[in-house]
C-alpha positions in Angstrom: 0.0 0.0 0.0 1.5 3.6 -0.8 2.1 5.8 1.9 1.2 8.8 -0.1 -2.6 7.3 -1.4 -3.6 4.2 0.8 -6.4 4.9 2.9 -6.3 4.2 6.5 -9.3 4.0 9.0 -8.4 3.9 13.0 -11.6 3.0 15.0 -11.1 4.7 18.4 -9.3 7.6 19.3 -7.7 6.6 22.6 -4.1 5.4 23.6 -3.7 3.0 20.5 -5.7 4.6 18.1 -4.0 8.3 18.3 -0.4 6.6 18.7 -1.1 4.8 15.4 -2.3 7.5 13.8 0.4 9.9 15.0 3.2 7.1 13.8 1.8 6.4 10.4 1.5 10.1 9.6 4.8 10.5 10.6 5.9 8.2 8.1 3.7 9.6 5.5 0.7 8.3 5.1 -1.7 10.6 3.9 -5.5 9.7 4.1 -5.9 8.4 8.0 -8.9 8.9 9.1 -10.0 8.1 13.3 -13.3 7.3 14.3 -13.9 8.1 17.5 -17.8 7.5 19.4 -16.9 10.3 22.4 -17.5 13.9 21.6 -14.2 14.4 22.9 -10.9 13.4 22.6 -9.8 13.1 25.5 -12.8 10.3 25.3 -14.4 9.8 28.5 -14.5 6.1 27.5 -10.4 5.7 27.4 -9.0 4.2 29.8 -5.6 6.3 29.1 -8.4 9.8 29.7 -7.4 9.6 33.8 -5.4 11.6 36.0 -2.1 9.6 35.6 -0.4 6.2 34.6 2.1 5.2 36.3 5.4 4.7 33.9 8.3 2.2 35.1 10.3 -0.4 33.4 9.7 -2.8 36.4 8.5 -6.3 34.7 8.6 -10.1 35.5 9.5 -10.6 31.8 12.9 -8.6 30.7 11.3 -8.0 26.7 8.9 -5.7 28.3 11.5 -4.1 30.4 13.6 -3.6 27.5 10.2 -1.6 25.9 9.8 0.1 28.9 13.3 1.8 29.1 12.7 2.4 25.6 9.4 4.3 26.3 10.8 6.2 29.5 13.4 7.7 27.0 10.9 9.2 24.6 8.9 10.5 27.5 11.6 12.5 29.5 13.3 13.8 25.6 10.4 13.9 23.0 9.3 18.0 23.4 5.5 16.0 22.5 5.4 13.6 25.8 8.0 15.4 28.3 5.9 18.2 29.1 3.7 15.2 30.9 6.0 13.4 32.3 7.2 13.5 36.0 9.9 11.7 36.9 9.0 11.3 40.8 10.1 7.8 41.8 8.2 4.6 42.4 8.0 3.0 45.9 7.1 -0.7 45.4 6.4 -2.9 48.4 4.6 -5.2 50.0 2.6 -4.8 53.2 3.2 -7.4 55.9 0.2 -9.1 55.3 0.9 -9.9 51.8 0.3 -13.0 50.1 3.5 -14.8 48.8 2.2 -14.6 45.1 2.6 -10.9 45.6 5.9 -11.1 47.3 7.4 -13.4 44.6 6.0 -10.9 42.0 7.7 -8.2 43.5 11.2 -10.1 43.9 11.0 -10.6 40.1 9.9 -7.6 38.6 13.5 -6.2 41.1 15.6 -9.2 39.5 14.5 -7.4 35.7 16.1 -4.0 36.7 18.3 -4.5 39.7 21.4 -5.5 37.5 20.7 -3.3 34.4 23.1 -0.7 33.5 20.4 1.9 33.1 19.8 1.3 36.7 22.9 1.7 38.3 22.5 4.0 41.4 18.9 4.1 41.2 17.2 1.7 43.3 17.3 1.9 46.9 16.3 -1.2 48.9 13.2 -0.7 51.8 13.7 -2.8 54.8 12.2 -0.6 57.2 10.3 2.3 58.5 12.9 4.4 58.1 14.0 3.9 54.9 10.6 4.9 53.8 10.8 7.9 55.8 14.3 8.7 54.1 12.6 8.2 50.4 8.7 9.7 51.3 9.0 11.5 54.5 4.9 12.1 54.0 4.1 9.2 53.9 2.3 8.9 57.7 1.2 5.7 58.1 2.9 3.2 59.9 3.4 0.9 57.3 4.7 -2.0 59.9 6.5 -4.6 57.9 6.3 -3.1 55.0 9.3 -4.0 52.6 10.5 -3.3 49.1 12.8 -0.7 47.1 12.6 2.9 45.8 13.4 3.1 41.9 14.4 6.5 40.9 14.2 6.1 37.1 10.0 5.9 37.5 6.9 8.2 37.6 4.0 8.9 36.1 2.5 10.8 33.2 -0.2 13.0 33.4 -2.4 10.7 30.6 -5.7 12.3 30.1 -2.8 16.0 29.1 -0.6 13.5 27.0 -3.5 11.9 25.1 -4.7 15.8 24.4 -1.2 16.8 23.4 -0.7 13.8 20.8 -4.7 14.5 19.1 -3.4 18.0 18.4 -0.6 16.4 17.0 -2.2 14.4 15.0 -4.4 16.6 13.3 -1.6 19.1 12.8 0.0 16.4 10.7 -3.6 16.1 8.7 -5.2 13.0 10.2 -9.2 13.6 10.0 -10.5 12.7 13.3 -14.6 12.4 13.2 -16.0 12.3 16.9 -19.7 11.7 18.3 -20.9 8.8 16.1 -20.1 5.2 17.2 -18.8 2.8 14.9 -21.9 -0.1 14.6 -19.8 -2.5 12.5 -16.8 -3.6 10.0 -17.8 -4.1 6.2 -16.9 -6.3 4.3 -16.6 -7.3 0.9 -16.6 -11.0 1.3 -13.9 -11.6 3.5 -11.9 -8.2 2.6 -12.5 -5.7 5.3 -13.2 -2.4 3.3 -14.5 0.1 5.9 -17.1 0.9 8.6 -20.8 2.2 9.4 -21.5 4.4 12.2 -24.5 4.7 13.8 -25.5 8.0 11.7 -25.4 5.8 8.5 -22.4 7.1 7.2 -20.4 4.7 5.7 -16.5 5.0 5.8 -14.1 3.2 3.4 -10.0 2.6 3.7 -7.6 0.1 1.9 -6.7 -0.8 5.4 -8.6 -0.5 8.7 -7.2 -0.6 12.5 -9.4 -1.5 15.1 -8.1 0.0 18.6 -11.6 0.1 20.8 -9.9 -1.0 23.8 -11.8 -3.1 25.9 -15.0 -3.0 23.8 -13.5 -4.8 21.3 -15.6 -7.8 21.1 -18.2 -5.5 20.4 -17.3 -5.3 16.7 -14.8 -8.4 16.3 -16.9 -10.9 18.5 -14.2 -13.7 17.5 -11.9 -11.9 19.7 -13.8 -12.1 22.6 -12.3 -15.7 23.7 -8.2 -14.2 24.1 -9.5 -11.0 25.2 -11.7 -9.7 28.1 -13.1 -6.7 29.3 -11.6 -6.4 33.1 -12.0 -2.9 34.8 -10.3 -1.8 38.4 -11.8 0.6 41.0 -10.5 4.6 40.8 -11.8 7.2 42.9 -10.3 10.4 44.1 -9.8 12.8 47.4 -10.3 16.2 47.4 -7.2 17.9 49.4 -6.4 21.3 50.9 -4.0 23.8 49.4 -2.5 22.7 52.3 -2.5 19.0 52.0 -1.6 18.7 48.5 1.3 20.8 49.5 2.6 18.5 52.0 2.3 15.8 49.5 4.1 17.2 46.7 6.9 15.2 44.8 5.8 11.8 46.7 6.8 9.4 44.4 4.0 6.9 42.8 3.5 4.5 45.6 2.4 1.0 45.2 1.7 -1.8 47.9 1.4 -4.4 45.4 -1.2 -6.1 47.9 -3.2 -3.2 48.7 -3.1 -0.3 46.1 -1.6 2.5 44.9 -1.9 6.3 44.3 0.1 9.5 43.7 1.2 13.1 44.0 -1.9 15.3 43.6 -2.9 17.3 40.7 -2.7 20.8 40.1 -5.7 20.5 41.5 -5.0 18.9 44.8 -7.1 15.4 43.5 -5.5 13.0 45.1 -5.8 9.3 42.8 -6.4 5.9 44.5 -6.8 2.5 43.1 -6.5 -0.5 45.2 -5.0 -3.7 44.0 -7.0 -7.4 42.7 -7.6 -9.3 39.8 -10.5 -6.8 38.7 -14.3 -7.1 37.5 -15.6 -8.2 34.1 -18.7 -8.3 32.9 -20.0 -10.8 31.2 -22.7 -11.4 29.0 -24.5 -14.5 30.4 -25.1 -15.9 26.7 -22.0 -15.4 25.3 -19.5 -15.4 28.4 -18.0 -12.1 26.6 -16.9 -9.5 29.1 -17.3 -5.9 27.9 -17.7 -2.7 29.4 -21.6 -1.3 30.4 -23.1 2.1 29.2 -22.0 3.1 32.6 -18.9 3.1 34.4 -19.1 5.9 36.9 -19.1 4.0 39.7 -17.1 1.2 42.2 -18.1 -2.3 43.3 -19.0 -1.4 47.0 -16.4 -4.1 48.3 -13.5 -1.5 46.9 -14.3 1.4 48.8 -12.9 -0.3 52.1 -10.4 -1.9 49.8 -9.0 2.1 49.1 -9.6 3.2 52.6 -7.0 0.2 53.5 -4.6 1.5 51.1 -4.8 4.9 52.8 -5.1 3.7 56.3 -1.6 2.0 55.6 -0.4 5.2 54.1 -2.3 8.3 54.4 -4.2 7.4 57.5 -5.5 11.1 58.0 -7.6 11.1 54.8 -8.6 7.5 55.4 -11.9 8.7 56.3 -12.5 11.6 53.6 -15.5 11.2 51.2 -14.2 9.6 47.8 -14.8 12.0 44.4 -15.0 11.4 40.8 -15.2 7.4 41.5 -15.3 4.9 38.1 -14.5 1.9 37.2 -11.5 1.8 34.3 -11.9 -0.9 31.5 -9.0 -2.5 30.0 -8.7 -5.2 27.5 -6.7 -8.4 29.2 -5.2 -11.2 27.6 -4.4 -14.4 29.3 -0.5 -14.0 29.1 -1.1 -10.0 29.5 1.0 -10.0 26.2 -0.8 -7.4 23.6 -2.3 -8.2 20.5 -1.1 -6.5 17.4 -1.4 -8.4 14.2 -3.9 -8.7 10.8 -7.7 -10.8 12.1 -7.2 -14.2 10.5 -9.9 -14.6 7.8 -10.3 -11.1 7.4 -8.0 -9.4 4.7 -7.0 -5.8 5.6 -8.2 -5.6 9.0 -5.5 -5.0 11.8 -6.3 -5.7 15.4 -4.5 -3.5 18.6 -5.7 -4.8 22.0 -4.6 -6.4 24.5 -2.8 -3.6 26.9 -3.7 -6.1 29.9 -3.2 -3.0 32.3 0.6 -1.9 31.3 0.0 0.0 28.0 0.0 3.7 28.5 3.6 3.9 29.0 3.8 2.6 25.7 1.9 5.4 24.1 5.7 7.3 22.3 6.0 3.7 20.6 2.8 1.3 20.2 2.0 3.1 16.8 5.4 2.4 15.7 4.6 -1.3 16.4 1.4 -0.8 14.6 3.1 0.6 11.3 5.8 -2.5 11.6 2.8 -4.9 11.1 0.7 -2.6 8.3 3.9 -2.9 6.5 5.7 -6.3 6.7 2.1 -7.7 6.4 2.2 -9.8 9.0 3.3 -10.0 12.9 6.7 -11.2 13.7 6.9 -10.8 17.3 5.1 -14.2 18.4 3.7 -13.0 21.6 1.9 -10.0 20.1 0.5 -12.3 16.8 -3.5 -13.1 17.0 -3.8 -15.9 19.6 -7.1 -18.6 20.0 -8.2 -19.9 23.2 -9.8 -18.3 26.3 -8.3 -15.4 28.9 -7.7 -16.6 31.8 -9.8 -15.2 34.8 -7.4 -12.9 36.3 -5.1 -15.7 37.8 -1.8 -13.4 36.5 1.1 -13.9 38.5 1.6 -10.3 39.2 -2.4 -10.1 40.5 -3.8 -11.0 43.9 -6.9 -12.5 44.3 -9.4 -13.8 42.2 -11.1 -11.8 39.3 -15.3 -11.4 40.1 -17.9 -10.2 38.0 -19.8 -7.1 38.5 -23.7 -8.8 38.4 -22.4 -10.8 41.3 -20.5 -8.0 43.5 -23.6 -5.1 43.3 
């Protein structure tokens, strides 16, 4: 396919939809076109449109390490993604009530960075209440037992700013972005995907169309929908004082891998707190395809004490504070929580991107890169991202604690 007159069609504007766009226009493709069913982008329906994502290179596998580093770079040097980008640290631990899943997680997700060059001098080993004190003095709580490391090279990116930065990138480099009218299915022309129809009955044609919708994905490529399932996570938010958010200022991203995690408050003073499990799908009873609901503005009722541990452990003074802007925060998980990049067998010009399983918005300087490899070359090379058959496993990954429930049975 030329670069200069192939057509290109990205359905969804979020974190893999705007990468891809951003990378293929870069190379010089001229005719890409997103579809987008917000009114916005930033959509409201991304799970990159949040406060922050945390960004660190910390993995039980060293390929996505290697990827991470690689992503960290572009983020602190890019003049697109730095402005984002705080480079504050990231606490890991475990609490002493920790499972040993989450403890053996943790030792090798530190043996994939300790003895890398790029992280000579920046990890710092937590054995005690004191060192946490000498890494987070505002951290309060007692955090008894509590044990880990502090990596330096770490932080988080503001996502919901980064995602707005790279659309008015994109459609500075000419992408057309169309937003407010949902996507209602692929067309084909016997097996040769040749466009889409949205639901105002406008029909959209490309040489080459990109599916990146996230965890809704089984909505229009229901064959997916065995290798890749809706799972969403609790998020809700504190208001703080001037005052507070002051005091709390530069604390690096802090994670007690069997609790939660949150960080530094906004410009705002909104303080962000998820707490940590194997998620919620929710699944339709027929099918057994889990995909997100209309609504998502809302959390289980089980995960508000679940975030008031995570701050009683940490933050104990704002323990008891009412939670703000609560929602639950879809992503699309595979069983190996490897992504999904590659062409839809049986279905000629149709490229798939799912499968960020939690770990993608890092990614967001490269994944479209990855993207244009495939377009390209025609096929997937790298084995673990290629189209995979057979069912996700319910949340048992090695890096997760507990069991993954469903939403219908946890209202």
């Amino acid at each position: 396919m030329s670069r200069a007159n192939g057509t290109v069609l990205i359905i969804g504007g979020g974190t893999f939809g705007l990468s891809t766009a951003y990378h293929l226009a870069k190379a010089g493709y001229r005719h890409i076109t997103i579809l987008e069913k917000a009114a916005t982008i930033p959509s409201p329906l991304s799970a990159g449109t949040d406060l922050n994502k945390i960004v660190r290179a910390e993995y039980e596998d060293p390929f996505y390490a290697e990827l991470a580093l690689a992503a960290i770079a572009e983020w602190t040097s890019n003049p697109l993604f730095a402005p984002h980008y705080r480079q504050v640290g990231y606490l890991l631990g475990n609490s002493a009530s920790a499972p040993e899943k989450s403890r053996t997680s943790l030792a090798k997700s530190l043996a994939s960075i300790q003895n890398h060059p790029a992280f000579a001098g920046q990890i710092t080993p937590i054995n005690s209440r004191e060192d946490i004190r000498s890494v987070a003095p505002a951290l309060d709580g007692s955090m008894d037992g509590w044990v880990g490391y502090f990596n330096r090279l770490a932080g988080y990116v503001r996502s919901a700013d980064a995602l707005r930065a790279m659309y008015n990138a994109v459609k500075g480099l000419g992408v057309q972005v169309t937003l407010g009218d949902a996507v209602v299915s692929l067309d084909y022309n016997d097996n040769r995907c040749i466009g889409a129809s949205t639901e105002s009955g406008r029909h959209y044609t490309a040489d080459t169309t990109i599916l990146t919708t996230g965890a809704s994905v089984a909505n229009l490529l229901p064959s997916i929908g065995q290798q890749v399932t809706g799972r969403s996570w609790a998020i809700a938010h504190i208001q703080l004082t001037p005052e507070e958010a002051a005091k709390l200022q530069g604390i690096p991203v802090t994670y007690s891998r069997d609790l939660g995690f949150f960080f530094e408050p906004d410009p705002t003073g909104l303080l962000k707190v998820s707490p940590s499990g194997s998620g919620y799908t929710n699944k339709n009873k027929l099918t057994g395809i889990s995909v997100p609901p209309e609504d998502n503005n809302f959390i289980p009722p089980a995960e508000d004490e679940a975030i008031r541990e995570v701050l009683r452990e940490h933050l104990p003074s704002l323990s008891e504070r009412p939670l703000v802007n609560t929602k639950i925060c879809w992503c699309a998980d595979t069983a190996d929580t490897d992504y999904v990049i590659d062409f839809v067998p049986g279905k000629e010009r149709l490229i798939v991107v799912t499968g960020d399983s939690g770990h993608a918005f890092k990614m967001l300087p490269l994944v479209g890169g990855w993207v244009k490899d495939v377009l390209e070359n025609g096929k997937q090379d790298i084995a673990r991202w290629a189209w995979k058959e057979g069912n996700s496993a319910g949340g048992e990954v090695s890096w997760r604690v507990g069991k993954s429930k469903d939403l219908k049975d946890d209202s």
